[in-house]
N, C-alpha and C positions, 0 to 999 in steps of 0.2 A: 412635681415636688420630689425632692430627694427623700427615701426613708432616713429615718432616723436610726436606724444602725448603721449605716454607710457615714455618718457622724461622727460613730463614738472614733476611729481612729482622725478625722480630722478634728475634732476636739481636742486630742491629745498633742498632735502635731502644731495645730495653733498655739496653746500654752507653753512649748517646746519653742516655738518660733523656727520652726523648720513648715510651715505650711507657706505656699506661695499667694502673693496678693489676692488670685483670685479664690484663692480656696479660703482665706481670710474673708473674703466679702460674703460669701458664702454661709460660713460659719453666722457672721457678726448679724445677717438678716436672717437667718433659721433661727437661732438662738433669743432672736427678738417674740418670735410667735409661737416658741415649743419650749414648755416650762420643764419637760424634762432633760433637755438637754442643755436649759440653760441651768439646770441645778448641777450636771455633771461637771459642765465647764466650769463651775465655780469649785466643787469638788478638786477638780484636776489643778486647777489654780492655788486652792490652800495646799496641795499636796505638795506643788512646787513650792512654795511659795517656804514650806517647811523645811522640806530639803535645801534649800539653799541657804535654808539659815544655819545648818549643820555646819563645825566648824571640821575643816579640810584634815582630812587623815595625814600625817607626816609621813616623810620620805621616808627616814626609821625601822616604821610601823609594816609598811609595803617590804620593806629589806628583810625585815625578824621573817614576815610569813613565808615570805619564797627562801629562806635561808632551811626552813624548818621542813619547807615542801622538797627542798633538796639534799636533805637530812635523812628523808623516809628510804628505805629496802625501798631496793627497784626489784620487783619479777615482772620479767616478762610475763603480757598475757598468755595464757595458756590457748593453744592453739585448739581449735575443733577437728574434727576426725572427718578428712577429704569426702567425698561422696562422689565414687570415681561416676559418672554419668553423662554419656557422649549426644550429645543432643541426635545422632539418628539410632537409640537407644530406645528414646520414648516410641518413635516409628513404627519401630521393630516390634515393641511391646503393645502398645496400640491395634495392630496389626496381628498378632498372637491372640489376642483378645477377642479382636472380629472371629477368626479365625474357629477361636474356640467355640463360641456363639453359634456360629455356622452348623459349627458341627455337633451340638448340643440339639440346638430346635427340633430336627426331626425326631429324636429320642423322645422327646419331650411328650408329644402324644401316645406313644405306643406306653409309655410307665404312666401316665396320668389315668385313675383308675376311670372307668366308666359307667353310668346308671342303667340299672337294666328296668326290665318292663314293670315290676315291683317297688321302683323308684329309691333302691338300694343301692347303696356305695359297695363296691364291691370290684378284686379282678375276676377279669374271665376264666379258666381253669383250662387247660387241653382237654380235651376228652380222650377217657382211655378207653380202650377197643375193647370191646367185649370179652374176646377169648381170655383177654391177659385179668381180667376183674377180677374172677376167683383165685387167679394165684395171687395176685397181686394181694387179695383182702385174707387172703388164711396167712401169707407170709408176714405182711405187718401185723397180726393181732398174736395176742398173748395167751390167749382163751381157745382158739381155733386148735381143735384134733389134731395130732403130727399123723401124717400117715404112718400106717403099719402099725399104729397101736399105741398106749401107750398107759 
């Protein structure tokens, strides 16, 4: 059995009479044993049935609107702004992309900080050499004696 959505456009086309014999016979036995489509096709029938009663628009009436439509400022549509891009463009950039990745990953672990035995985030530091310690720690401190006095 056919669903009844696959229906609703042959409902419409039956009432239209553009549906062929056999999509008529169709209709005319579904609509026997499925009350919601035989409420639609009755639906789509008064709708016709109203429209046709409508009295025909004059020749006139079609004249005045296209006369009024050809009346209005023409502008041309505005044009949009090209987007110069050469299809082996994407390639090239695609390919830049990898490229850059590639060369990225290995960095990637030497800057990612690492846990030491304390279970601490933290970088690892150079160690400095011993001899250079005390100049190193009198020349940054502020507090540290100048030699020769002072």
């Amino acid at each position: 059995m056919i669903p009844c959505e696959e229906f609703e456009e042959l409902l419409s086309a039956f009432v239209d009479g553009e549906a062929t014999p056999e999509e008529q016979a169709k209709v005319s036995e579904h609509v026997k044993s499925c009350k919601a489509c035989a409420s639609l096709l009755k639906l789509y029938q008064d709708i016709s049935g109203e429209l046709s009663a409508l009295p025909e628009v004059p020749e006139t009436f079609r004249k005045r609107v296209m006369d009024q439509i050809a009346a209005l400022p023409h502008e041309p549509a505005k044009r949009g702004r090209k987007v110069f891009i050469k299809p082996w463009m994407a390639t090239v950039a695609a390919a830049a992309c990898l490229a850059l990745v590639l060369l990225i990953s290995p960095l990637r672990g030497a800057l990612t900080p690492k846990k030491d035995a304390g279970g601490t985030q933290g970088m690892k530091l150079a160690a400095v050499p011993s001899a250079a310690a005390p100049e190193a720690a009198g020349a940054g401190s502020a507090s540290a004696p100048m030699a020769g006095g002072a």
